[in-house]
C-alpha positions in Angstrom: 85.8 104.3 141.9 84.9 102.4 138.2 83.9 99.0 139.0 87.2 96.6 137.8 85.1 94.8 135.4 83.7 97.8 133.4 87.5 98.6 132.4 87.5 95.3 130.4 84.2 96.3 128.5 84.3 97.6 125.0 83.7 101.6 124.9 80.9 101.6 123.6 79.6 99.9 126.7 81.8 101.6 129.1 80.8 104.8 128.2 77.0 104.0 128.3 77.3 102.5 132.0 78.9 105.7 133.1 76.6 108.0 131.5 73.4 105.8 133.2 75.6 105.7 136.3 75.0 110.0 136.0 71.8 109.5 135.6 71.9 110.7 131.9 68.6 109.5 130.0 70.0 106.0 128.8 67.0 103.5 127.2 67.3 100.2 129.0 70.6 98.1 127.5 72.1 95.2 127.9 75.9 94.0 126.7 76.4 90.7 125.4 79.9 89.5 124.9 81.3 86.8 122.2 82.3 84.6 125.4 77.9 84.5 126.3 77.6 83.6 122.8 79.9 81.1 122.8 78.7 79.3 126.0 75.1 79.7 125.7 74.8 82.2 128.6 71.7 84.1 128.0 69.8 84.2 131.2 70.7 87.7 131.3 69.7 88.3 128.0 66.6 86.7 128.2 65.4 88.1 131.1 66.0 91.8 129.2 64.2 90.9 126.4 61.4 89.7 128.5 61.0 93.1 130.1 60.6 94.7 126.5 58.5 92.2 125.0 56.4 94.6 123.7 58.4 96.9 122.2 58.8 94.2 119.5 61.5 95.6 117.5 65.5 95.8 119.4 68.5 97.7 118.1 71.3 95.2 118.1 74.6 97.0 118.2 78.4 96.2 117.7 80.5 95.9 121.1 83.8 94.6 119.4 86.9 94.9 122.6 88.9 96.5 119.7 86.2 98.7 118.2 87.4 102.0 119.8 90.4 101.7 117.5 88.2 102.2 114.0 86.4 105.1 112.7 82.6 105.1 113.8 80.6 103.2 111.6 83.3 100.2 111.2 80.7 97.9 112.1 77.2 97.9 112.0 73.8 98.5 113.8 70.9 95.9 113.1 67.4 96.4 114.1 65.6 92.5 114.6 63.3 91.0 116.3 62.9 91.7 120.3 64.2 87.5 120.9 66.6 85.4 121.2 66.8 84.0 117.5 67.2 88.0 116.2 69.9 89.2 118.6 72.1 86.2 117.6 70.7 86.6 113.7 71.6 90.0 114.4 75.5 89.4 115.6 76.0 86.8 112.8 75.3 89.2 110.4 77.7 92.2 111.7 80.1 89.3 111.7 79.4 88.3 108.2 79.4 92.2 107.1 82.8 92.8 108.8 84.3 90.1 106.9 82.8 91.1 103.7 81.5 94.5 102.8 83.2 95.9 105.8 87.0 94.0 104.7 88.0 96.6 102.3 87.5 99.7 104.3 89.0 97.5 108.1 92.0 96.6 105.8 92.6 100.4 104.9 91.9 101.2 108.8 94.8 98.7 109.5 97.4 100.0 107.0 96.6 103.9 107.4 95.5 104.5 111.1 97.3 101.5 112.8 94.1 99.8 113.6 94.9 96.6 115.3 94.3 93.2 113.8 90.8 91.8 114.9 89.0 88.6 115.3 85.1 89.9 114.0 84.1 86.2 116.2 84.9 88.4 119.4 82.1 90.2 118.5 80.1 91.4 121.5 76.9 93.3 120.8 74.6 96.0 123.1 71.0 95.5 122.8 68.3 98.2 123.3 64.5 98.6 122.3 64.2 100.4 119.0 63.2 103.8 119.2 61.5 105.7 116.5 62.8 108.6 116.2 65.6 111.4 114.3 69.0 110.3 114.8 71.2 113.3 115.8 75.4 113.6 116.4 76.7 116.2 118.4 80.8 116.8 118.7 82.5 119.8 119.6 84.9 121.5 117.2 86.9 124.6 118.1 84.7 126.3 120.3 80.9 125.6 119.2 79.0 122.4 119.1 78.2 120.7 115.4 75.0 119.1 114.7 74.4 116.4 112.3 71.0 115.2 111.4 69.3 112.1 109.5 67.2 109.4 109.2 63.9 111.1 110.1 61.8 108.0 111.1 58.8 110.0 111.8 58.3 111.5 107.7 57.8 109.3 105.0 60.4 111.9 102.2 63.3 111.3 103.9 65.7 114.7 103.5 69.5 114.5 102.7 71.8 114.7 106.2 73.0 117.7 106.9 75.1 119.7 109.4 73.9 122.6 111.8 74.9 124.8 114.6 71.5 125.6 115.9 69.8 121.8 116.9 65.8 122.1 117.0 65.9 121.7 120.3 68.1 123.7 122.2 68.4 121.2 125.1 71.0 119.3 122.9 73.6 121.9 123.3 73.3 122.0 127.1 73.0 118.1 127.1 75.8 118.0 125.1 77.9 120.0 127.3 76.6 118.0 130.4 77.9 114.1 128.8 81.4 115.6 127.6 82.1 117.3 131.4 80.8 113.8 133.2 82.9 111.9 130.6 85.6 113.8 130.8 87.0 114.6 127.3 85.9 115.4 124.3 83.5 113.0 122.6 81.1 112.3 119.4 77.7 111.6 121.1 74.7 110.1 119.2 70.8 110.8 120.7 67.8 109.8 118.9 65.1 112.3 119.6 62.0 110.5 119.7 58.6 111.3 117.8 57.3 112.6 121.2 60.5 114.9 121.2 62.2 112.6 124.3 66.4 112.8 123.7 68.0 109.8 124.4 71.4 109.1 124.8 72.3 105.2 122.3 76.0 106.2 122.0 79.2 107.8 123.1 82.6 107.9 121.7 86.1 109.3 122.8 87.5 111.5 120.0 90.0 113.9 122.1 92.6 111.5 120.1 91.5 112.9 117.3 92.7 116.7 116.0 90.6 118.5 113.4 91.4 121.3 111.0 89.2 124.0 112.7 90.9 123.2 115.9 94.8 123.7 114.3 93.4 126.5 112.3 92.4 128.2 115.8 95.6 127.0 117.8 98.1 127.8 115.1 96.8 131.2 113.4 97.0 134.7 113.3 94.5 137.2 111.9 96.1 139.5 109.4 95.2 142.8 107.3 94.8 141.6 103.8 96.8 139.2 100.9 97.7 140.5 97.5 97.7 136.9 95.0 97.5 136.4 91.6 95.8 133.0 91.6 92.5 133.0 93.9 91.4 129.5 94.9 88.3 129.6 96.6 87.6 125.4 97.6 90.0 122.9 96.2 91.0 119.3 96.7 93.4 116.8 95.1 93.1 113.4 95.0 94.8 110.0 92.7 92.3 109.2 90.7 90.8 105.6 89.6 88.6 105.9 86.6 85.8 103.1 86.3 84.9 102.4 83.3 81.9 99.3 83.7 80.9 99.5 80.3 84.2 98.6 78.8 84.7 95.7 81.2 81.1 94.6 80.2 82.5 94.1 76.6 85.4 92.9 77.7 83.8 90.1 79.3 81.0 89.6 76.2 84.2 89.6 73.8 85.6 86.8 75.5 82.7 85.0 76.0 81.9 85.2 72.3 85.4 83.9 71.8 84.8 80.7 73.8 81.3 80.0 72.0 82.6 81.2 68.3 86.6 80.6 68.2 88.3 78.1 67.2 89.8 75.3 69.4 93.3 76.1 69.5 92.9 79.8 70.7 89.7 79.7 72.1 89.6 81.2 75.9 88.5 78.9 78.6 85.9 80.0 81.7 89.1 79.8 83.7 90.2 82.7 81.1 87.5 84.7 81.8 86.7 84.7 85.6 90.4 85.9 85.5 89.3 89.3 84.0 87.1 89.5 87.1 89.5 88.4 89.3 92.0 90.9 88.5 89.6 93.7 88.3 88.9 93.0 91.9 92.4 92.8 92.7 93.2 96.7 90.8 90.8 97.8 93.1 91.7 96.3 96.0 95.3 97.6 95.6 94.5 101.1 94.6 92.3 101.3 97.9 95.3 100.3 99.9 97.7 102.0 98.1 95.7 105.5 98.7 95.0 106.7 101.8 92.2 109.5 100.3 91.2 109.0 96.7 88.3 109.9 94.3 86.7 107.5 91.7 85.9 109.0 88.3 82.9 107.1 86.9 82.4 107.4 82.8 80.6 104.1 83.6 79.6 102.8 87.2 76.5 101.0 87.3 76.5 97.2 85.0 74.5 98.5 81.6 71.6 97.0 82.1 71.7 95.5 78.5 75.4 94.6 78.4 74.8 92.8 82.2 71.9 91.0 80.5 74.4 89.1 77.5 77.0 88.7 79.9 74.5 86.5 82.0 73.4 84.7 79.3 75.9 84.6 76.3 76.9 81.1 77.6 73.2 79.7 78.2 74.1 76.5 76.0 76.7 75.7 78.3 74.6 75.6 81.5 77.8 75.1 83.6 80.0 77.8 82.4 77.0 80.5 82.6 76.7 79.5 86.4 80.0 79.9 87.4 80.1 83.5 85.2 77.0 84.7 86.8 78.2 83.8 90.5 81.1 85.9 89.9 79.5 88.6 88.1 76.6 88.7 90.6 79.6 89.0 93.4 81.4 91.6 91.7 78.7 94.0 92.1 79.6 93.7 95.6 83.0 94.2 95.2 82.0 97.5 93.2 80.3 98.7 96.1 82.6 98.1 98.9 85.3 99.8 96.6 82.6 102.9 96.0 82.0 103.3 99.5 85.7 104.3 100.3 86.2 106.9 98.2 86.1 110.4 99.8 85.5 112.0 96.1 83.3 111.1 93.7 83.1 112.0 89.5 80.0 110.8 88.3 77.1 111.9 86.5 73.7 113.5 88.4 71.8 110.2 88.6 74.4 108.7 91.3 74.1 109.8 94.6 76.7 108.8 97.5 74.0 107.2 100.6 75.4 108.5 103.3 74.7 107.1 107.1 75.2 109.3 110.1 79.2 108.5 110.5 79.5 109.0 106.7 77.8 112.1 107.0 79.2 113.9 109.4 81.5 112.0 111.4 84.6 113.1 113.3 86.6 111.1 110.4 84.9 113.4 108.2 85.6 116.9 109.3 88.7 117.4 107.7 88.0 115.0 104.7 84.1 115.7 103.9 82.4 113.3 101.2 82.5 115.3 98.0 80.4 114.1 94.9 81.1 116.3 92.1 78.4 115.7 88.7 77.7 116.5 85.4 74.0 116.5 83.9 72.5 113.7 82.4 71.7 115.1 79.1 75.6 116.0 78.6 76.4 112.2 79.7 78.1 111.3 76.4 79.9 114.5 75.9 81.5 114.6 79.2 82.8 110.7 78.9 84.2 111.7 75.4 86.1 115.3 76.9 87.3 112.9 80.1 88.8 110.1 77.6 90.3 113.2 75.0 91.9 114.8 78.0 93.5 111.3 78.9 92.6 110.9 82.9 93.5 107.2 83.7 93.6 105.3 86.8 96.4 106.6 89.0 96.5 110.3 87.6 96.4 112.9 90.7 93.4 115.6 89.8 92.6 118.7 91.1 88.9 120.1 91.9 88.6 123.6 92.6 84.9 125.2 93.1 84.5 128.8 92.3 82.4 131.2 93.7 78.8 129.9 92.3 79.6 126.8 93.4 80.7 125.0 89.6 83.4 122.6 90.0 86.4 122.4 88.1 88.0 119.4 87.2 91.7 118.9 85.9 94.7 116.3 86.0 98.2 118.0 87.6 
């Protein structure tokens, strides 16, 4: 029978103390909840860390109660220092991310999924020595195990992530097989394979909830003899669109900064004026990420122009005050960018951006039926592109079509 008090611990925690209970190859671990943190209680703690003194380095990891309810990688995993000062450095700062780069993309949890509302203070975390080492998913969809692979510790040219049938070690599949029938149903299961080629088990997660494309495709299909069509699409998505555009909210900015320096005092803007532009840039993409569920992000300009970011920063440099507050919010807005970037499924930009995927990003069970696509145009035909785009008319809100032909081109077109 399950001991009464593992049923009030996280999943993440529950699911490790079953798997060590079947003598699955679990490193050492320890779960800390907010309630230790609160009160001070870390003889427990202590007493773990001093049995792994030397591997110097821990893996801090999330144990929210509510975490189940969000998509893997919702909250983070922080590598610090094997003491006391880094585990509770480390919680603090999954705390801080979940209220601020992780807001956006808990918010959009809450309204799509039916997350439930959370309190990131009731933060628990699992602690285990670091382990160098490949990072490797395994899920089953259908009726063969996936693969995902990345963050290859052991080479210094890290590759991209990518998705196989065949693991390098064919112990994973049978492993695999091994936690889902001790567990019970089906699950997402992270091992980090060690230089020395040692699997070990950091994370489990129930996914039978979950129902994938391949596994309606196989439950509700039948094979036929052959289609007659006129129009052949061969891969194709559509998504609402939200074209960025940095460059012309660089000028934006500069224009009415020049206007406060140069204009005269009747119509003159004040700084109020123009942290207001930022402000409601935020806000446009705060609401189109809750209005949209799935949505791609057309960039004719993503990253600040160096130049243009330069005279925004400075324009007001006789008014030491002013420039201040417009850098603080320029300097946050960055970060606003980014947390907006990292929820788009579908990405328009040209070759030089690159979407950094982690593991869940990757190849995720959120992200079989709605895979990360980043669609680009060469860098030489930068200019020529954002001119077509703005002569075609896409703006913020237009649904697009992409359809990929046979040699792999993209096509791009507003419906």
């Amino acid at each position: 029978m399950r001991d009464p008090m593992e049923s009030t611990l996280p999943e993440k925690a529950r699911l490790l103390i079953q798997l060590k209970n079947g003598k699955f190859n679990i490193p050492d671990f320890i779960y800390v909840s907010a309630s230790d943190f609160g009160n001070e209680n870390f003889e427990v703690l202590e007493a773990f860390l001093n049995r792994h003194r030397e591997s110097f380095k821990v893996i801090t990891r999330s144990a929210h109660p509510k975490e189940e309810f969000f998509k893997g990688g919702t909250f983070d995993s922080l590598e610090t220092y094997a003491d006391l000062s880094g585990i509770q450095y480390a919680r603090k700062k999954i705390i801080n991310l979940a209220r601020t780069a992780k807001q956006l993309t808990i918010k959009r949890q809450q309204k799509f999924n039916n997350a439930p509302e959370i309190d990131p203070e009731d933060m628990g975390v699992i602690v285990m020595p670091f382990i160098s080492g490949t990072s490797v998913m395994a899920k089953m969809l259908g009726d063969h195990w996936e693969f995902g692979y990345c963050r290859d510790r052991t080479h210094k040219v890290q590759r991209e992530p990518y998705i196989t049938k065949t693991p390098h070690d064919r112990r994973l599949i049978k492993l695999s097989e091994k936690v889902q029938e001790h567990l019970g149903h089906r699950c997402e299961i992270e091992y980090v394979v060690s230089e020395e080629g040692q699997i070990h088990v950091v994370q489990a997660k129930d996914i039978s909830h979950i129902e994938t494309l391949e596994q309606k495709q196989s439950e509700r299909s039948i094979k036929l003899d052959g289609v007659r069509r006129v129009r052949k699409n061969h891969n194709y998505r559509e998504r609402p669109v939200y074209v960025m555009d940095n460059k012309a909210f660089y000028l934006e900015i500069i224009g009415k900064c020049e206007d406060l320096v140069l204009g005269d005092e009747e119509s003159k803007p004040t700084i109020a004026d123009i942290l207001e532009i930022i402000t409601n840039y935020q806000t446009k993409l705060e609401d189109f990420a809750l209005k949209n569920q799935r949505f791609c992000i057309l960039g004719l300009s993503i990253q600040e122009p160096e130049e243009l970011y330069q005279i925004a920063n400075h324009y007001l440099d006789d008014f030491p005050d002013l420039q201040q507050q417009l850098s603080k919010a320029l300097h946050d807005n960055l970060y606003r960018i980014d947390y907006f970037l990292s929820e788009a499924d579908t990405l328009i930009a040209k070759d030089k951006f690159r979407v950094n995927l982690c593991g869940h990003d990757a190849y995720g069970i959120d992200t079989v039926r709605n895979p990360m696509w980043s669609v680009y145009w060469y860098m030489d035909k930068h200019d020529k592109m954002v001119k077509e785009f703005k002569r075609l008319g896409f703006r913020a809100g237009d649904t697009i079509g992409i359809e990929i032909d046979s040699d792999e081109k993209p096509f791009v077109y507003r419906l």
